[in-house]
MIDOSE-1310 file (N, C-alpha, C; in nm, 2 decimals, decimal comma, always signed):
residues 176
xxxx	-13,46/+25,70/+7,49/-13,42/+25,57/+7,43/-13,50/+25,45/+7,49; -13,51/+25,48/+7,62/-13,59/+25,38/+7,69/-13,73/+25,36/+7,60; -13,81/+25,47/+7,62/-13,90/+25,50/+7,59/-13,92/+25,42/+7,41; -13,85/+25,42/+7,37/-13,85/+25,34/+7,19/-13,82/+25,22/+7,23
xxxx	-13,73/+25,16/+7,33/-13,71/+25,04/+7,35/-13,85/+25,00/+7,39; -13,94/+25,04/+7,53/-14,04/+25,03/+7,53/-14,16/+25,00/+7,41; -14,14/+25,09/+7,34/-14,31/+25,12/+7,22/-14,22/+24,99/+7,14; -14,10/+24,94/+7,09/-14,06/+24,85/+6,99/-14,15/+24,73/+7,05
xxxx	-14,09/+24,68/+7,19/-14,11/+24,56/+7,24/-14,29/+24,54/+7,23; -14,35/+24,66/+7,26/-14,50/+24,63/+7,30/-14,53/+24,64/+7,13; -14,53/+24,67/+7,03/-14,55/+24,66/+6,93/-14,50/+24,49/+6,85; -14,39/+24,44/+6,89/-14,38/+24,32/+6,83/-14,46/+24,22/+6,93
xxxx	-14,44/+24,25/+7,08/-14,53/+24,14/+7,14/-14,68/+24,12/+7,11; -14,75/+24,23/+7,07/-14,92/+24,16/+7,09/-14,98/+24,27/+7,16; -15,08/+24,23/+7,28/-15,11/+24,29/+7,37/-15,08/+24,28/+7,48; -14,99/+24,38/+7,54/-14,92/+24,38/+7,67/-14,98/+24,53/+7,77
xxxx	-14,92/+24,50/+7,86/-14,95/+24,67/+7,91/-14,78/+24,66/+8,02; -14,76/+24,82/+8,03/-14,60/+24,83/+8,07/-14,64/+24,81/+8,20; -14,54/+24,79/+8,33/-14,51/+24,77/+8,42/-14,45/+24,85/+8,49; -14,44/+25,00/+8,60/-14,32/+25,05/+8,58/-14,17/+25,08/+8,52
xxxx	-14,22/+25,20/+8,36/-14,18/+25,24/+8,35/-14,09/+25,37/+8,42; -13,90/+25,34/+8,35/-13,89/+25,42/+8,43/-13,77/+25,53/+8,38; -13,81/+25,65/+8,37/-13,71/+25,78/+8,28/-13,59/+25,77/+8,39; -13,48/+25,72/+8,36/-13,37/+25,72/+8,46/-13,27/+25,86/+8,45
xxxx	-13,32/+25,92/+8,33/-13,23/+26,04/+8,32/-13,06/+26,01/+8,27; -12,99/+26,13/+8,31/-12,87/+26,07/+8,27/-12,79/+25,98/+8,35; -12,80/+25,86/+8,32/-12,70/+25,77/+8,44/-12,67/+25,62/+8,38; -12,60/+25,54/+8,42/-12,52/+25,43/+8,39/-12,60/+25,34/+8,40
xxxx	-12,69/+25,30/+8,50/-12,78/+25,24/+8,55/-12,86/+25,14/+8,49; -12,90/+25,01/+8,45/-12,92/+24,93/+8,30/-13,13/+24,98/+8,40; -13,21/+25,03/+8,34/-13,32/+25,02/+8,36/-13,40/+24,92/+8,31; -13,50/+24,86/+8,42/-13,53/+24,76/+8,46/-13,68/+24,77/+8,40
xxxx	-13,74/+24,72/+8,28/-13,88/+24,73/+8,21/-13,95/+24,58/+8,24; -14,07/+24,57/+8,30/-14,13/+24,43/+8,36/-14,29/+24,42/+8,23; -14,26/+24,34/+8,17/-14,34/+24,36/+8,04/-14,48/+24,19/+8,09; -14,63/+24,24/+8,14/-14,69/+24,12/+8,11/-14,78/+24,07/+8,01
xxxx	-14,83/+23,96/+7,99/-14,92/+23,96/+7,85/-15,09/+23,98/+7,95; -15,15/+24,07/+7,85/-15,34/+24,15/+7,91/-15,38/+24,01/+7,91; -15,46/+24,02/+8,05/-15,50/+23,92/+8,12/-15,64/+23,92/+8,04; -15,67/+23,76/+8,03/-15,83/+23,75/+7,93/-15,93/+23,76/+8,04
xxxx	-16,02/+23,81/+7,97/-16,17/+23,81/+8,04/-16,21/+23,64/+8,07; -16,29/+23,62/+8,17/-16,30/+23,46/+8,19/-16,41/+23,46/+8,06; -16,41/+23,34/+8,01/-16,55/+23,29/+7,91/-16,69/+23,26/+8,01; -16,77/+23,33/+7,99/-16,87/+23,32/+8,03/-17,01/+23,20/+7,94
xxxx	-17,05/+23,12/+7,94/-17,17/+23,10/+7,90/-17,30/+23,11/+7,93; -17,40/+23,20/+7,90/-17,53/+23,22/+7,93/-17,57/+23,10/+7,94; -17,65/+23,14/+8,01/-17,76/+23,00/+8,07/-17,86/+22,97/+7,99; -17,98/+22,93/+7,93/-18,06/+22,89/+7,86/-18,21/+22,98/+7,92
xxxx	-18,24/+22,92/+7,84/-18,37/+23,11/+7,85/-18,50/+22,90/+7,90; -18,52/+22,88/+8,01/-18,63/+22,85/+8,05/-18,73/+22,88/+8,03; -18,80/+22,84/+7,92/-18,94/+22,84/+7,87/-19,07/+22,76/+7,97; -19,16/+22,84/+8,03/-19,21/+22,74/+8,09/-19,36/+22,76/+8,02
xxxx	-19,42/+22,61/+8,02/-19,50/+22,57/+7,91/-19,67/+22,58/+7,98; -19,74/+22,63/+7,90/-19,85/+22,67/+7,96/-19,97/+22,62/+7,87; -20,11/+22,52/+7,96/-20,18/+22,47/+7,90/-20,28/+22,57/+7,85; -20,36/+22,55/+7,73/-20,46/+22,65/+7,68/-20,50/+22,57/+7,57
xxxx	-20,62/+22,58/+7,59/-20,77/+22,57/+7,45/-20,82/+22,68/+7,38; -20,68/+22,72/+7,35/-20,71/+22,84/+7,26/-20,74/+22,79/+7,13; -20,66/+22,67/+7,08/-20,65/+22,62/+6,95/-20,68/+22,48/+6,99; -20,75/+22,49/+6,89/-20,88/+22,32/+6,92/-20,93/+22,27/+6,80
xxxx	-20,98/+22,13/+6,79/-21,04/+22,08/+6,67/-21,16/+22,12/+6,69; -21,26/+22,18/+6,57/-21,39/+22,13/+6,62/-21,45/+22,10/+6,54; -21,59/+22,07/+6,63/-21,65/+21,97/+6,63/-21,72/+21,95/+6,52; -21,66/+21,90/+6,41/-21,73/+21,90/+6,27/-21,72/+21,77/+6,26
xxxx	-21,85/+21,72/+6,16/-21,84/+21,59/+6,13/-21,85/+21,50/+6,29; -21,82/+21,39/+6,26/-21,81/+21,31/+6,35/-21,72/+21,35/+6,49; -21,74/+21,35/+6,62/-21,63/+21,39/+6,69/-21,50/+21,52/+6,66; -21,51/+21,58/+6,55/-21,43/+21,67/+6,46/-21,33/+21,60/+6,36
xxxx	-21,39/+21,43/+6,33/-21,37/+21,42/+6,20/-21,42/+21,45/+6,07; -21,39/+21,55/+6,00/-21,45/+21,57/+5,88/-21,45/+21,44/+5,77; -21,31/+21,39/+5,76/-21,32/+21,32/+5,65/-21,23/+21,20/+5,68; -21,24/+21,07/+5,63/-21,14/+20,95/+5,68/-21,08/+20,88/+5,55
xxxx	-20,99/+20,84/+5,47/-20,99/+20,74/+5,32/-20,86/+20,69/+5,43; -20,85/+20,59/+5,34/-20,67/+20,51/+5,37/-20,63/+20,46/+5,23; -20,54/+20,39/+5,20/-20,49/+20,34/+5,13/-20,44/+20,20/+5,21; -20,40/+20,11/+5,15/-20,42/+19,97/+5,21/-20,31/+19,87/+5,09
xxxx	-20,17/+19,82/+5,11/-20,12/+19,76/+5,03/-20,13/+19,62/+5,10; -20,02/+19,55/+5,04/-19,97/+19,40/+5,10/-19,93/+19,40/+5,26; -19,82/+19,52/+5,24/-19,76/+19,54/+5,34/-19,72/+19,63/+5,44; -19,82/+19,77/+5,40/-19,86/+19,90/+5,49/-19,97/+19,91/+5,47
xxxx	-20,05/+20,05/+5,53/-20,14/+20,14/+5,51/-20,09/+20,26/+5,57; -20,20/+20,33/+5,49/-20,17/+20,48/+5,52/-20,30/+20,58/+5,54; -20,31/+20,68/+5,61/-20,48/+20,67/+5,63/-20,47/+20,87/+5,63; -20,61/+20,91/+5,55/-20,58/+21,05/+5,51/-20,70/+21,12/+5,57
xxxx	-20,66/+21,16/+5,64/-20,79/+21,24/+5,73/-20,79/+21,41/+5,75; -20,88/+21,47/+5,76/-20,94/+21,60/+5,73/-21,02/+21,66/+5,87; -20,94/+21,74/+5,96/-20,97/+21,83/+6,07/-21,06/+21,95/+6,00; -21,08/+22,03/+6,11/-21,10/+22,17/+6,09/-21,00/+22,22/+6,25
xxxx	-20,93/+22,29/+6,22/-20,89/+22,41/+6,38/-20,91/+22,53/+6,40; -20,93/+22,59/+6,53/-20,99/+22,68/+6,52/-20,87/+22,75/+6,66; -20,84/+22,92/+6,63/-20,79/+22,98/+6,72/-20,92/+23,05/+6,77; -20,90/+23,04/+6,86/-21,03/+23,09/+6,97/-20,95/+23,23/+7,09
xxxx	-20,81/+23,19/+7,08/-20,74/+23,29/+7,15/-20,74/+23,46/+7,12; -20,68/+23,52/+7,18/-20,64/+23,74/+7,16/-20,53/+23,68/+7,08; -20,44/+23,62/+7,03/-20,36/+23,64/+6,99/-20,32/+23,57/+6,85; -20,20/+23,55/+6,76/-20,16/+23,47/+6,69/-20,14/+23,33/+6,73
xxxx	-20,17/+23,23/+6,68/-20,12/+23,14/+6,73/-19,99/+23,08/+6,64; -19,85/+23,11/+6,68/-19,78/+23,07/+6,59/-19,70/+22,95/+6,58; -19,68/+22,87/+6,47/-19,62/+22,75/+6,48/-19,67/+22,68/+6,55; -19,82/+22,62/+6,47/-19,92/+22,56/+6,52/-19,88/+22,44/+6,50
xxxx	-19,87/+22,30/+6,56/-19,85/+22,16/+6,53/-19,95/+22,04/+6,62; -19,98/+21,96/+6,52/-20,09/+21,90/+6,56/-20,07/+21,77/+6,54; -20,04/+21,66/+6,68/-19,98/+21,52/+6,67/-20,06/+21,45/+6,65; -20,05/+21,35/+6,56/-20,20/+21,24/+6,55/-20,15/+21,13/+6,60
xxxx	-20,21/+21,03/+6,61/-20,18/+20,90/+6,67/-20,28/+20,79/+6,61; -20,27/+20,72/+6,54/-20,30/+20,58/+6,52/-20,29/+20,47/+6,59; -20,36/+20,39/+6,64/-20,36/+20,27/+6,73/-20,49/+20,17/+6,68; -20,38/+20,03/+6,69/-20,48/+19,94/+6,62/-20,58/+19,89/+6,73
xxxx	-20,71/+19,92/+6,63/-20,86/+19,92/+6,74/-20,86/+19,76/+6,81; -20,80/+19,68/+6,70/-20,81/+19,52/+6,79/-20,75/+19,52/+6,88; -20,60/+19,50/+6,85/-20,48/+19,48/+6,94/-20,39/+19,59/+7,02; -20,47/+19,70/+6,98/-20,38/+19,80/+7,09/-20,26/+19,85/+7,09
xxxx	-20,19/+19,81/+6,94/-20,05/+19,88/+6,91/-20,07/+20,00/+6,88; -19,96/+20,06/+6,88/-19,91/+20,22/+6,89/-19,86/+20,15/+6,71; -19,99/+20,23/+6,64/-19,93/+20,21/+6,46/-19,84/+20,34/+6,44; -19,89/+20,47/+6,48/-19,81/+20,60/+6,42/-19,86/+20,69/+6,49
xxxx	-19,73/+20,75/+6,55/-19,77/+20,90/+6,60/-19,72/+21,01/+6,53; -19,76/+21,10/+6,49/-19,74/+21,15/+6,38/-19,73/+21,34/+6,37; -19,66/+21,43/+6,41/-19,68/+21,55/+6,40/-19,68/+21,63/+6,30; -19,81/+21,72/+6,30/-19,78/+21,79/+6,18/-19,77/+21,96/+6,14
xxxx	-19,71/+22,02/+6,13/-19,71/+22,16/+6,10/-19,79/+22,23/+6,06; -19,85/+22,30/+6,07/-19,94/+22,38/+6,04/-19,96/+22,51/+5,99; -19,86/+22,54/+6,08/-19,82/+22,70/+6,07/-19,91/+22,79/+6,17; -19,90/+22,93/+6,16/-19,98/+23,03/+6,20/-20,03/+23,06/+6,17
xxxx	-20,17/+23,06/+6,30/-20,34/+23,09/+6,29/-20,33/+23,19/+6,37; -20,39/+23,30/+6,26/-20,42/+23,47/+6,34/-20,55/+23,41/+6,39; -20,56/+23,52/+6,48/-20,69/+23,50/+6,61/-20,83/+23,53/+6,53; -20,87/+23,44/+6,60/-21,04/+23,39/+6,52/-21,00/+23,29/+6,41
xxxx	-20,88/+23,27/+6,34/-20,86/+23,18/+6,25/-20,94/+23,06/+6,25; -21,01/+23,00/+6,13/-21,05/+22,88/+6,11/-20,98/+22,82/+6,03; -20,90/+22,64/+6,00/-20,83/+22,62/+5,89/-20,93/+22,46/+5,87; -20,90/+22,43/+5,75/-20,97/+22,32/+5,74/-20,83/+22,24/+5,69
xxxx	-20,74/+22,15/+5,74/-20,64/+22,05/+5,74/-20,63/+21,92/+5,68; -20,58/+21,89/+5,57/-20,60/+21,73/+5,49/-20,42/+21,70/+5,61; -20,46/+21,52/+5,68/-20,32/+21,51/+5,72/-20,29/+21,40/+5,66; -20,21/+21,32/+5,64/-20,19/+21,21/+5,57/-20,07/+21,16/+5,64
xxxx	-20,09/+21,03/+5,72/-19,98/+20,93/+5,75/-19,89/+20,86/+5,70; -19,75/+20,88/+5,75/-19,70/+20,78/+5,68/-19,69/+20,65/+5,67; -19,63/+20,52/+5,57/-19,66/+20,45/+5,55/-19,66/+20,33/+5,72; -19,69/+20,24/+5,73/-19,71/+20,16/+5,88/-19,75/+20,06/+5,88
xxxx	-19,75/+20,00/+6,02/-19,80/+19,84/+5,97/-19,95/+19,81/+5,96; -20,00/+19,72/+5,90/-20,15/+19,68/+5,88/-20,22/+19,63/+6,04; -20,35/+19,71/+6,01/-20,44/+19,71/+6,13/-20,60/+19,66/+6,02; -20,71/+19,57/+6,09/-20,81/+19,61/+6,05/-20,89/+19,68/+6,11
xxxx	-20,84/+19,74/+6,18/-20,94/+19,87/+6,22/-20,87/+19,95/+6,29; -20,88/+20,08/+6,30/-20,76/+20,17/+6,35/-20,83/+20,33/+6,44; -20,77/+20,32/+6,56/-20,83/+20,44/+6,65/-20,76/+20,57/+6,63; -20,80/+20,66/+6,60/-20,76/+20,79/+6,56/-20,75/+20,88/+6,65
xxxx	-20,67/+20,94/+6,71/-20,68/+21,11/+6,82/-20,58/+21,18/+6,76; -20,64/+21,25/+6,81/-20,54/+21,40/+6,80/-20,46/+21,40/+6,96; -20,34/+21,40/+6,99/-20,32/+21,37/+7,09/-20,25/+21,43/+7,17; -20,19/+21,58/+7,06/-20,20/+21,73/+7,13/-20,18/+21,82/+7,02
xxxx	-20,20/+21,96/+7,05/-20,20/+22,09/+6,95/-20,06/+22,15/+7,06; -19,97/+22,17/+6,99/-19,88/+22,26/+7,02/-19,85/+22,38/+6,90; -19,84/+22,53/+7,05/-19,81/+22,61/+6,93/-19,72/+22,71/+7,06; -19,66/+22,84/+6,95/-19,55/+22,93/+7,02/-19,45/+22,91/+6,95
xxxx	-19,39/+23,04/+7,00/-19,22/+23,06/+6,92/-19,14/+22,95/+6,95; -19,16/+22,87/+7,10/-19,07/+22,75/+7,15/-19,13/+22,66/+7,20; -19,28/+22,64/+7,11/-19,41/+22,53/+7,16/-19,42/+22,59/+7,34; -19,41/+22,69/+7,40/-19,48/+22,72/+7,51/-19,62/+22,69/+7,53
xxxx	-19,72/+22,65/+7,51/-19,88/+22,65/+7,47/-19,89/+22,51/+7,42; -19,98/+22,47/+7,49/-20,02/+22,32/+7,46/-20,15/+22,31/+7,49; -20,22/+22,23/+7,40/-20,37/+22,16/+7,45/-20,36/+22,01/+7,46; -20,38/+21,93/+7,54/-20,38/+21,80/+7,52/-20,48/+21,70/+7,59
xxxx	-20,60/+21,79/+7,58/-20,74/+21,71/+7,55/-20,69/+21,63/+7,41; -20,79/+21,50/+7,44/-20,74/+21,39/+7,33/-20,87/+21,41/+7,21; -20,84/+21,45/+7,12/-20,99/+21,51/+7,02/-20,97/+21,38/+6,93; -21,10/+21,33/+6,85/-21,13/+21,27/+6,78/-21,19/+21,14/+6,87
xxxx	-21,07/+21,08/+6,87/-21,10/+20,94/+6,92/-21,21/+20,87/+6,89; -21,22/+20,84/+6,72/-21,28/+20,76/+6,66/-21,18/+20,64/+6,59; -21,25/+20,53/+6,59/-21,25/+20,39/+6,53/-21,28/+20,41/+6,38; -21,26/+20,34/+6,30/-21,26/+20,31/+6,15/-21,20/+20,15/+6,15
xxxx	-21,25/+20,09/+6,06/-21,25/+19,98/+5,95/-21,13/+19,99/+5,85; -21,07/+19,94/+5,86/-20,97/+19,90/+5,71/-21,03/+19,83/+5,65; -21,11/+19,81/+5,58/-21,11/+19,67/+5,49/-21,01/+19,73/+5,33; -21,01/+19,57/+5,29/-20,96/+19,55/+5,13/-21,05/+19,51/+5,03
């Protein structure tokens, strides 16, 4: 009887575990069942997986055209410009280079403002890859004349790999 009193109780409470159980046999005796609720495991959170970032010229502009600009246009309103320029990159590395990104930077050649810094995606260059890249800025404030770099190549599953020799760094003219 005990024993069904038991299995009832642990069956409506949840998860429990018995406490000395105890077969009293035949006797008068009110038997004494100590019922607790299963203790939880603590919550653990993993720690963060530390990527540590390693420089490499595996993936680089080159040197085509001017400084490794191939090609320069802008477009020029009342109240922006926007300026479309043409890389070549090259993986030079043993491996893939994946989730390749390449930040450009515009700075006005007179005055020295930070017009646009600009990152762009690329994707993945298998090894020996060459890509030839159209990038196009968005729109920004007017400069008449504007300094171009490339001001880093990041690539990796978690951008681990970085180049950040400053490539281009040529001047251009806006006119209208």
């Amino acid at each position: 009887m005990v024993t069904l009193l038991a299995a009832i109780m642990m069956a409506s409470s949840g998860c429990v575990y018995i406490q000395d159980i105890i077969n009293p046999g035949p006797t008068t005796t009110p038997v004494v069942v100590t019922l607790t609720p299963t203790p939880k495991p603590p919550t653990v959170t993993p720690a963060p997986t530390v990527v540590a970032r390693q420089m490499s010229t595996d993936v680089k502009v080159l040197p085509v055209g001017e400084k490794g600009l191939e090609s320069f246009n802008f477009t020029k309103d009342s109240d922006y410009q926007k300026e479309y320029i043409t890389i070549e990159l090259a993986n030079d590395g043993n491996t893939t280079a994946k989730k390749v990104t390449v930040t450009l930077k515009i700075i006005d050649a007179h005055g020295g403002n930070e017009l646009i810094e600009q990152p762009f995606v690329i994707g993945d260059m298998a090894r020996g890859d060459r890509k030839v890249v159209s990038l196009e800025t968005d729109k920004h404030d007017l400069a008449p004349s504007v300094l171009i770099t490339i001001e880093r190549i990041e690539w990796g599953d978690d951008g681990e790999y970085y180049n950040d020799i400053k490539y281009l760094n040529v001047a251009r003219s806006i006119w209208t």
